[in-house]
TORKEPA-618924 format. One line per field, with one value per residue (C-alpha): residue number from 1; residue in one letter; x, y, z. Coordinates in pm, whole numbers, plus 32768, in hexadecimal, padded with zeros to 4 digits. Layout:
residues N
n (NUM / ...) $
res (a / ...) $
c1 (X / ...) $
c2 (Y / ...) $
c3 (Z / ...) $
This chain:
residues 391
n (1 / 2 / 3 / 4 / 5 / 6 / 7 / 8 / 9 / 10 / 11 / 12 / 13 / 14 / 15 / 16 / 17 / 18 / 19 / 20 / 21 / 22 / 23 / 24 / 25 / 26 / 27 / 28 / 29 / 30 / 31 / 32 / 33 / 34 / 35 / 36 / 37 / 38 / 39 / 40 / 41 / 42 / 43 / 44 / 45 / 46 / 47 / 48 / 49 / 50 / 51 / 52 / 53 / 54 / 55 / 56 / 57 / 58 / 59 / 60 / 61 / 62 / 63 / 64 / 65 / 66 / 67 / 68 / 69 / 70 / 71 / 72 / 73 / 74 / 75 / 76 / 77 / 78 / 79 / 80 / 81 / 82 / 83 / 84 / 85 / 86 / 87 / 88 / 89 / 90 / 91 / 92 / 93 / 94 / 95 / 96 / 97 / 98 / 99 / 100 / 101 / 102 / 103 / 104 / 105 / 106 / 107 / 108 / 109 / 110 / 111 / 112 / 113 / 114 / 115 / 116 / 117 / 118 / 119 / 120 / 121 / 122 / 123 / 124 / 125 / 126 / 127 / 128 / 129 / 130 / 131 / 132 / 133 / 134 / 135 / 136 / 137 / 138 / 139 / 140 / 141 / 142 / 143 / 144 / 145 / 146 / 147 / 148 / 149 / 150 / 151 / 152 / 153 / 154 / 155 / 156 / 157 / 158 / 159 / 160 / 161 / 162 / 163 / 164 / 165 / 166 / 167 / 168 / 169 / 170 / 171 / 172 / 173 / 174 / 175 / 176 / 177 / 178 / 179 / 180 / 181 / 182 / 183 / 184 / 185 / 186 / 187 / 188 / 189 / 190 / 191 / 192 / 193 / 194 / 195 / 196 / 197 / 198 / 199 / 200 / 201 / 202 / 203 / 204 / 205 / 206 / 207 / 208 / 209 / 210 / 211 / 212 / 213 / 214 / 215 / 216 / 217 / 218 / 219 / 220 / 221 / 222 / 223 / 224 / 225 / 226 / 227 / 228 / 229 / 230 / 231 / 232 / 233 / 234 / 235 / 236 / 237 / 238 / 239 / 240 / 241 / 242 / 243 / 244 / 245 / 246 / 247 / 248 / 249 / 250 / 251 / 252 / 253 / 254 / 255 / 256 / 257 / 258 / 259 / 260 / 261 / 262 / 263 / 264 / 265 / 266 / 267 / 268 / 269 / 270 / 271 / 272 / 273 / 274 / 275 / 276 / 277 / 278 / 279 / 280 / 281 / 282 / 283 / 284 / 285 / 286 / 287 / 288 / 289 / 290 / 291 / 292 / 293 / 294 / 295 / 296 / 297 / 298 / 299 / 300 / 301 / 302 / 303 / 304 / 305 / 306 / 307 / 308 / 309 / 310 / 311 / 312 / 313 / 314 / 315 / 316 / 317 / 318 / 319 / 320 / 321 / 322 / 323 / 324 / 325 / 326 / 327 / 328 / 329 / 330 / 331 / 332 / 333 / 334 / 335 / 336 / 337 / 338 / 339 / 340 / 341 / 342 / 343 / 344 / 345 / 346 / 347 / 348 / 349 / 350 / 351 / 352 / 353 / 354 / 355 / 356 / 357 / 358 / 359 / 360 / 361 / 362 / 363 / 364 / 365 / 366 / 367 / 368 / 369 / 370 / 371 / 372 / 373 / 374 / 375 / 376 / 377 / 378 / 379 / 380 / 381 / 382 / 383 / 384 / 385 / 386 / 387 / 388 / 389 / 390 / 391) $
res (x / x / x / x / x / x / x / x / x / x / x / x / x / x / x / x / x / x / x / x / x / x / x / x / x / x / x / x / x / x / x / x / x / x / x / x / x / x / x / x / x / x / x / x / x / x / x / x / x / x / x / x / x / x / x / x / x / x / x / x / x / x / x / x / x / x / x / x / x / x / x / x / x / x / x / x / x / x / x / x / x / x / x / x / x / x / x / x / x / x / x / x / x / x / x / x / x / x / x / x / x / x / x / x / x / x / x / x / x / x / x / x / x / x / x / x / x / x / x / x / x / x / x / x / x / x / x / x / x / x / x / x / x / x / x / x / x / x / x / x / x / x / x / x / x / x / x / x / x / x / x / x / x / x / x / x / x / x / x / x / x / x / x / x / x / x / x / x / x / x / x / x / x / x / x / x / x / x / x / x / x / x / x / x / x / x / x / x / x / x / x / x / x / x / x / x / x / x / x / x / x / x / x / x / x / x / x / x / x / x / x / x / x / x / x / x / x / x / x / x / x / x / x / x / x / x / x / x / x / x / x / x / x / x / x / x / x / x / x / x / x / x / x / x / x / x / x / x / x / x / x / x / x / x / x / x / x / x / x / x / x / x / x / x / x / x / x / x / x / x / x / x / x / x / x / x / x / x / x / x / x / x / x / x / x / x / x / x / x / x / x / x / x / x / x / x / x / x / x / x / x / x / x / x / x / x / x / x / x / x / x / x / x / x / x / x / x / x / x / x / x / x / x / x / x / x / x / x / x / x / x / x / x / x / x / x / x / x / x / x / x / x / x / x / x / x / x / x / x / x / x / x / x / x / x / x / x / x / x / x / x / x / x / x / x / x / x / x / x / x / x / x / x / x / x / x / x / x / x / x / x / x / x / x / x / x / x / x / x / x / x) $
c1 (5B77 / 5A75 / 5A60 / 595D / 5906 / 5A5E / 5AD2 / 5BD6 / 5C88 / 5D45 / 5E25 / 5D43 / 5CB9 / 5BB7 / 5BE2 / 5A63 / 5A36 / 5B82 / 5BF2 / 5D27 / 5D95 / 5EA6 / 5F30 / 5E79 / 5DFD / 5CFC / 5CD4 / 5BB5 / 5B5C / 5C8A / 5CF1 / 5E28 / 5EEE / 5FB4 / 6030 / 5FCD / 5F05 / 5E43 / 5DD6 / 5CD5 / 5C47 / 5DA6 / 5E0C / 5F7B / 600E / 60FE / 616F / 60D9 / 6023 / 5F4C / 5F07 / 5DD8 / 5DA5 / 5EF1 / 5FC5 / 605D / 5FC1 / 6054 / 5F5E / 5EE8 / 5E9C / 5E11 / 5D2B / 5CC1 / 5C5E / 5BAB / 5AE3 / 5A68 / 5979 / 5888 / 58B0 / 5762 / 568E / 55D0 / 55FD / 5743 / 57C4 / 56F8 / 57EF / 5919 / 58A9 / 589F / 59F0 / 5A76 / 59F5 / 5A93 / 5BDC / 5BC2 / 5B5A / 5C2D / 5D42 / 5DE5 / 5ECA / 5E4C / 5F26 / 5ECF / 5E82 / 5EC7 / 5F98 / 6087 / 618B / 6116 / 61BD / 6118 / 5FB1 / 5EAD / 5D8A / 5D51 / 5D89 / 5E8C / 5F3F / 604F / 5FD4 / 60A5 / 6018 / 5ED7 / 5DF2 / 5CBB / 5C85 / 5C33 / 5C2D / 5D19 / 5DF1 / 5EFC / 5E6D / 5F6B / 5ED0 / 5DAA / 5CE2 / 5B6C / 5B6E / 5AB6 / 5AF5 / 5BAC / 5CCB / 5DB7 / 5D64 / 5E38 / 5DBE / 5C94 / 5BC1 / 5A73 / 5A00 / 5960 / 599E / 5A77 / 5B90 / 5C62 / 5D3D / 5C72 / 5D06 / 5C8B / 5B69 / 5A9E / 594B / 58EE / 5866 / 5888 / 5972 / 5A79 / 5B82 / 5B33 / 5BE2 / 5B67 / 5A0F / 597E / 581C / 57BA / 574C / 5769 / 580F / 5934 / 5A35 / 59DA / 5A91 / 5A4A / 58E9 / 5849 / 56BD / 56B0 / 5615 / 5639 / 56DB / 57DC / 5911 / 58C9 / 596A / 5919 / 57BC / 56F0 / 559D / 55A0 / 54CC / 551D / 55E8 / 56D3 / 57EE / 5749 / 582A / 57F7 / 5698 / 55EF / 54AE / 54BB / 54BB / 55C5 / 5685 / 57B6 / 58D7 / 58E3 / 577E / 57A8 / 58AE / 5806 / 5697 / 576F / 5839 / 56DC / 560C / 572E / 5730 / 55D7 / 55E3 / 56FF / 55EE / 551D / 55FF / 55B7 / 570F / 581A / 5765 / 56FB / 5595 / 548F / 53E1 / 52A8 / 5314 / 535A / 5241 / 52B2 / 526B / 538D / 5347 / 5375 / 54DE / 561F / 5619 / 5530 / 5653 / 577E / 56EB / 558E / 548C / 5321 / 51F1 / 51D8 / 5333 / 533C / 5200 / 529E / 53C6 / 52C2 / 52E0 / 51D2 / 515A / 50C5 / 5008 / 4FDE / 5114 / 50E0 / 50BD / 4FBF / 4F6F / 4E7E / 4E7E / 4F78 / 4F0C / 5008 / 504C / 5183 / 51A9 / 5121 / 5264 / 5340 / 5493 / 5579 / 559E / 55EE / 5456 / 5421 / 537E / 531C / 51B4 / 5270 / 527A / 50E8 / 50A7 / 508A / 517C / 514D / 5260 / 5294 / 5302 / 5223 / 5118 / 5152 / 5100 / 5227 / 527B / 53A9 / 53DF / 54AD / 560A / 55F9 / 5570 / 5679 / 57A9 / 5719 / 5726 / 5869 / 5906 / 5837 / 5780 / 563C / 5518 / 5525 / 5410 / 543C / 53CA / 54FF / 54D9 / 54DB / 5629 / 566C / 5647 / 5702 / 582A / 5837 / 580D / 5972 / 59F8 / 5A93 / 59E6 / 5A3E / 5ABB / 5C19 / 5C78 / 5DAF / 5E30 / 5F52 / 5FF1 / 5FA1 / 60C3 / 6143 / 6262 / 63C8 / 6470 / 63AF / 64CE / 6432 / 6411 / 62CF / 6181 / 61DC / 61D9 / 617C / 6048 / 5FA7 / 5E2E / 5D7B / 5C06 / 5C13 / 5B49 / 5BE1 / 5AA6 / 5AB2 / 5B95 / 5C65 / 5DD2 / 5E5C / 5FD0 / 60CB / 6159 / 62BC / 6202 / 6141 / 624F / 6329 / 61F2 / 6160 / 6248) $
c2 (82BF / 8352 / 8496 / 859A / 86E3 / 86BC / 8737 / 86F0 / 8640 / 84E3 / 83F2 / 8465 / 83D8 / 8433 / 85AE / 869D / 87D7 / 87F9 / 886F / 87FA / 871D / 8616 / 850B / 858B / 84F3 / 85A5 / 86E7 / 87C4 / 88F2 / 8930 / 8978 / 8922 / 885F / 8731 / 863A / 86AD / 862D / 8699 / 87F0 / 88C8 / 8A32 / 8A50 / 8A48 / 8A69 / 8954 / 886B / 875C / 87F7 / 8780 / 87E5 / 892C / 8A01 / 8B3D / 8B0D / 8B13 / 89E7 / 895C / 883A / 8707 / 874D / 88F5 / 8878 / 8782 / 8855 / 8960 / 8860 / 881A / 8978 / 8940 / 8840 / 8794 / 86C7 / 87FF / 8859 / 89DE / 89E2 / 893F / 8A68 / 8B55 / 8A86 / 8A96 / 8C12 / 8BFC / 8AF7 / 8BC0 / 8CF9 / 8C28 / 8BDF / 8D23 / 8E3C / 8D85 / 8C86 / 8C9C / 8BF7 / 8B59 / 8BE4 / 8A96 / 896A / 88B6 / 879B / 86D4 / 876E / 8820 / 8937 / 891F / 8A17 / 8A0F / 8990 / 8828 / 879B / 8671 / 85A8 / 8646 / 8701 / 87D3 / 87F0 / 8934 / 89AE / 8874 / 887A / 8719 / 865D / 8575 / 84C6 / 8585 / 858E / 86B3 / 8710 / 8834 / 888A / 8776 / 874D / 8631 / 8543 / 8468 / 838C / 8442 / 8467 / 8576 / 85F3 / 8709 / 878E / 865B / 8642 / 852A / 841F / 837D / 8238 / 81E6 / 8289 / 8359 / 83F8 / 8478 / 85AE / 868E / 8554 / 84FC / 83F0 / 82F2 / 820D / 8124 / 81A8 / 81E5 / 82E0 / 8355 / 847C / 8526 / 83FB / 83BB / 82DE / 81A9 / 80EC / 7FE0 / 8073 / 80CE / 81AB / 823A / 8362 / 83E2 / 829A / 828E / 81AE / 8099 / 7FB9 / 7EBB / 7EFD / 7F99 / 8059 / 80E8 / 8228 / 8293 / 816A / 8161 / 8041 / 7F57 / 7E5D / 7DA2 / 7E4D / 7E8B / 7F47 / 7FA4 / 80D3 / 8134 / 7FCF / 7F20 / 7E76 / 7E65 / 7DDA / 7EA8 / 7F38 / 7F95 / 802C / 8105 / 8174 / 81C3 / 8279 / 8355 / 8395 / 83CD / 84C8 / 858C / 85BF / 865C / 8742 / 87D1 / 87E8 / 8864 / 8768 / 86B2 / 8749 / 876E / 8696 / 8631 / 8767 / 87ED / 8762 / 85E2 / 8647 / 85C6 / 869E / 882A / 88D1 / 8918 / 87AB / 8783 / 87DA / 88EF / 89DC / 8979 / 89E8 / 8AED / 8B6B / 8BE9 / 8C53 / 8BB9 / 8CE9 / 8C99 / 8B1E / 8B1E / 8C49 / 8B5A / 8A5F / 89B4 / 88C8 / 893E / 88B3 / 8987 / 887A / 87A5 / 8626 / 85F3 / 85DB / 8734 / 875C / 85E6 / 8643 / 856F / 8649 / 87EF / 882F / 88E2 / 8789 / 86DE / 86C6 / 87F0 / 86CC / 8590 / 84D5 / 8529 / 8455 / 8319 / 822F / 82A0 / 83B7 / 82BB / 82BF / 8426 / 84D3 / 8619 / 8784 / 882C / 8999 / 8A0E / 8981 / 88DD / 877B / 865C / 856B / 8452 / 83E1 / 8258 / 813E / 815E / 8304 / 8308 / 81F0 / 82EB / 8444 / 837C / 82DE / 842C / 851E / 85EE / 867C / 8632 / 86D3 / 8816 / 87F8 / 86DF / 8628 / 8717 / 887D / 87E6 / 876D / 88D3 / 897E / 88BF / 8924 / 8AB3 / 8A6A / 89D3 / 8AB4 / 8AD9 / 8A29 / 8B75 / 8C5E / 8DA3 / 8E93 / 8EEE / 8F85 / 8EF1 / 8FA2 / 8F6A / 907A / 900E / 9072 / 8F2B / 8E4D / 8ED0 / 901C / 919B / 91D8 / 9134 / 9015 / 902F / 8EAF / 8E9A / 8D64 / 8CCF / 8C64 / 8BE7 / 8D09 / 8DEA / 8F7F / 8FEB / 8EA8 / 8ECF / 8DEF / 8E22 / 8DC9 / 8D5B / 8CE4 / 8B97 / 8C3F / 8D0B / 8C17 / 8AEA / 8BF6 / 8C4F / 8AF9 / 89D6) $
c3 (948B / 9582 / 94EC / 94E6 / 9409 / 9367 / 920C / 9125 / 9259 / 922A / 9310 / 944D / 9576 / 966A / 95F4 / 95C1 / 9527 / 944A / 9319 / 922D / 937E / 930C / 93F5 / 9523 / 963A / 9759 / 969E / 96C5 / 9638 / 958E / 9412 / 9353 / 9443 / 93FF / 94E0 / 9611 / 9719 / 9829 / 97C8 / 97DC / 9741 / 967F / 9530 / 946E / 954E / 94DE / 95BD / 9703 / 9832 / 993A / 987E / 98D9 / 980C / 978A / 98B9 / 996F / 9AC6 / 9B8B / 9B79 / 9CE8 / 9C67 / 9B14 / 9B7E / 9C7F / 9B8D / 9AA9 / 9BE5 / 9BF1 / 9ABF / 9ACE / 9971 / 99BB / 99D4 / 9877 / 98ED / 9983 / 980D / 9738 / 9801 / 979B / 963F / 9618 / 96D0 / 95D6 / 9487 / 9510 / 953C / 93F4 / 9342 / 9407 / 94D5 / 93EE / 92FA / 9194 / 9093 / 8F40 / 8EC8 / 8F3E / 8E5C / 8EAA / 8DCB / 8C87 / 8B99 / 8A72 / 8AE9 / 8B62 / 8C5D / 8DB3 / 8E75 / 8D80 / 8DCD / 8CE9 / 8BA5 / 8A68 / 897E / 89E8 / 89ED / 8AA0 / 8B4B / 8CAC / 8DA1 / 8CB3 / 8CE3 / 8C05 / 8AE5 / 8982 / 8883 / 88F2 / 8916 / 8998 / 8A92 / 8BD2 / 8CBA / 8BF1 / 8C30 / 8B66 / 8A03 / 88D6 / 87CA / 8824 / 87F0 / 889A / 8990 / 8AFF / 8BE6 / 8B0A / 8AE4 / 8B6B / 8A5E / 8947 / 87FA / 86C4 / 8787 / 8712 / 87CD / 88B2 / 89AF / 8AE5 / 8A1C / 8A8C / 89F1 / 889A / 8733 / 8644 / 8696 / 865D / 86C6 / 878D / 88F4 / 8A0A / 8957 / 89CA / 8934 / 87B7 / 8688 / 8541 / 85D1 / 8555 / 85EA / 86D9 / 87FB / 8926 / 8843 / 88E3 / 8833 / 86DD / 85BE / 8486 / 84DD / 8455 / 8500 / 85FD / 8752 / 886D / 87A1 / 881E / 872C / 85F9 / 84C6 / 83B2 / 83FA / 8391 / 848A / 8543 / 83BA / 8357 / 8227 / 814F / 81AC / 800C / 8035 / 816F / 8129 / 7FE8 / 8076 / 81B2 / 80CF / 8034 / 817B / 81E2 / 808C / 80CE / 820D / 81B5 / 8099 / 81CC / 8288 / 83A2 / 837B / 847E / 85CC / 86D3 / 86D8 / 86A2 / 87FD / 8777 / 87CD / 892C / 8A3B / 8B3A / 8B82 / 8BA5 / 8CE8 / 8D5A / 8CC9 / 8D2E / 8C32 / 8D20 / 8E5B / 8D82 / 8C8F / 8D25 / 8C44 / 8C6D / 8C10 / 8B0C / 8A99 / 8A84 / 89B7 / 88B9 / 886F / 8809 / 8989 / 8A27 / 8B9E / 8CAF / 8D65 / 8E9C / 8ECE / 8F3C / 9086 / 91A9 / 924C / 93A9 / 942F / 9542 / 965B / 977C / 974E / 9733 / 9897 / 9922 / 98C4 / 99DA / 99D3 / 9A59 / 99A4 / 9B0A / 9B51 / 99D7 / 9A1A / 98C8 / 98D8 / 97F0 / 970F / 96C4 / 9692 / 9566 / 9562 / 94A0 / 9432 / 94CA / 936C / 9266 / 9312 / 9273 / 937B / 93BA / 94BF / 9561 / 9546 / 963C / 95C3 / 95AB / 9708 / 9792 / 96D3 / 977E / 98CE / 98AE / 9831 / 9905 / 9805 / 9832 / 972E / 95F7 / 95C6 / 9467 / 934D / 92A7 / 9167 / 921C / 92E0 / 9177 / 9110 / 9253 / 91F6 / 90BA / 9108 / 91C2 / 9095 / 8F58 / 8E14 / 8CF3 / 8C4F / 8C32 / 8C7B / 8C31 / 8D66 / 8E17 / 8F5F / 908A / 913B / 91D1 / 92A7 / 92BC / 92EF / 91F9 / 90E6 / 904A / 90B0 / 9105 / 9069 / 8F9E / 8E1C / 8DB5 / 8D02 / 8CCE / 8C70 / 8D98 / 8DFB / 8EEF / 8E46 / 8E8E / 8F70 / 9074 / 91D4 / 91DF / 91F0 / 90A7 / 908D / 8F51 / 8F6C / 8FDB / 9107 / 915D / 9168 / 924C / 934B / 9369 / 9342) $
């Protein structure tokens, strides 16, 4: 609750700009810290308070030194950000992966999972492997954003509560699906669109469930001649360029390149561009000095020129919490976040630790696969250094 410009974070209250925060409560600025409350600019803390760059204050010293930067000023929070990536990139300490209550799996941000491999933002996941953000999946293979009690689940795509589905997209409460889109509480479909408590249906017509099975089996042996049968749907069904998707945030391409691979582009994104009603150096630093006539401009963004606005409740939250109005459009911050985030990709790597008392002579040996890729620097640790520096 009341948080702000936070990632991967959970069980948090009133905490801003934070990374992999767990049970905290007043944290600013910090990364991987768990239950601790009232700090600021630190990061490795567990069970600490009143911390400011990672040494102890009393309350009276700490609040004090939080008084020194004023967190309503738009310029005096740009500082804090350089401050707060550089606390993150050169003077932290950085699990390998972060993997919790799981056992024989590989990737990053694992939770309660077996056997599981390449997946990265899972949770509760039984045999799987090329996941992304999925939760509460048994045997799986090559899906993005599903899950909640679903199994049997093969190169999908934004399902939930499903049962043996394969090559399908953005359907919930199904079972025995194959090239379905958008279909919802149905069972035994081929080639359906936007169908609700179908059954045995092949491209929204239904048949008897002999007939069915026979024209399917037919309709597939087809495609494998083809050699259409196997894949997810072809780029040329897609609406989007790839430059509107989350494909260009997690695996950039060029225009060049996108259209090669047989890629749509857009060469002007959606949006409305040069109806900002205020310049940017109009808008007050402090958000004290922000009145609700705010609320009637039109806003450009200082990165990609895209005008945006800032509505009732937004305003009311950067008041209450003292933050200063936003320079950027909700999908550059969008994209800043996800520049502090890792990529969905592994690396061989050897720990860097290098100290005497963490059970080794000299540099540590483990090796390990890791989303830190060799040339980024960050401090990169094995789960045995890192569990005897940190917690």
């Amino acid at each position: 609750q009341l948080l702000y410009e936070c990632i991967h974070s959970d069980r948090c209250y009133q905490c801003q700009y934070g990374i992999f925060l767990r049970d905290c409560i007043s944290c600013m600025y910090c990364y991987d810290c768990r239950s601790c409350q009232n700090c600021f600019l630190s990061s490795n803390l567990r069970n600490k308070q009143y911390y400011f760059l990672n040494k102890q204050y009393t309350k009276e010293d700490y609040e004090k030194k939080i008084k020194e930067f004023n967190l309503g000023s738009f310029a005096s929070r740009a500082n804090l950000y350089e401050e707060y990536v550089n606390l993150i990139k050169k003077n932290s300490i950085h699990r390998f992966a972060m993997i919790e209550k799981s056992n024989d799996v590989s990737g990053n941000i694992i939770t309660n999972s077996k056997r599981t491999y390449h997946a990265f933002e899972v949770s509760d996941m039984e045999d799987g492997k090329y996941s992304i953000v999925a939760t509460d999946v048994k045997d799986s293979m090559d899906g993005y954003k599903y899950g909640f009690r679903s199994e049997l689940i093969y190169e999908c795509h934004a399902l939930i509560h499903d049962y043996n589905v394969i090559f399908s997209h953005l359907s919930y409460d199904n079972s025995h699906l194959q090239y379905c889109d958008t279909c919802h509480n149905s069972e035994n479909l081929f080639g359906c669109v936007c169908m609700k408590q179908g059954k045995y249906a092949i491209l929204n017509k239904q048949y008897p469930e002999k007939e069915y099975h026979a024209l399917r089996e037919k309709i597939i042996e087809h495609m494998k001649s083809t050699k259409e049968y196997g894949e997810f749907f072809p780029l040329q069904l897609s609406p989007f360029g790839y430059n509107e998707t989350q494909g260009q945030i997690h695996k950039p391409l060029t225009k060049e390149d996108a259209l090669s691979r047989g890629f749509k582009w857009v060469d002007q994104l959606s949006g409305t561009f040069g109806k900002e009603t205020i310049k940017t150096e109009e808008i007050p630093d402090d958000i004290k000095d922000v009145n609700d006539s705010i609320l009637k401009e039109a806003l450009r963004c200082v990165r990609c020129g895209k005008n945006y606005n800032i509505v009732k409740m937004e305003l009311d939250f950067y008041q209450h919490e003292n933050i200063p109005i936003p320079r950027q459009c909700p999908d550059c911050r969008y994209f800043g976040r996800v520049a502090l985030r890792l990529p969905y990709r592994l690396w061989y790597r050897q720990c860097m630790c290098d100290k005497s008392n963490h059970g080794h002579t000299g540099k540590c040996s483990n090796e390990f696969e890791t989303s830190y890729a060799p040339d980024r620097p960050e401090i990169v640790y094995c789960e045995s250094c890192y569990q005897a520096e940190v917690i």
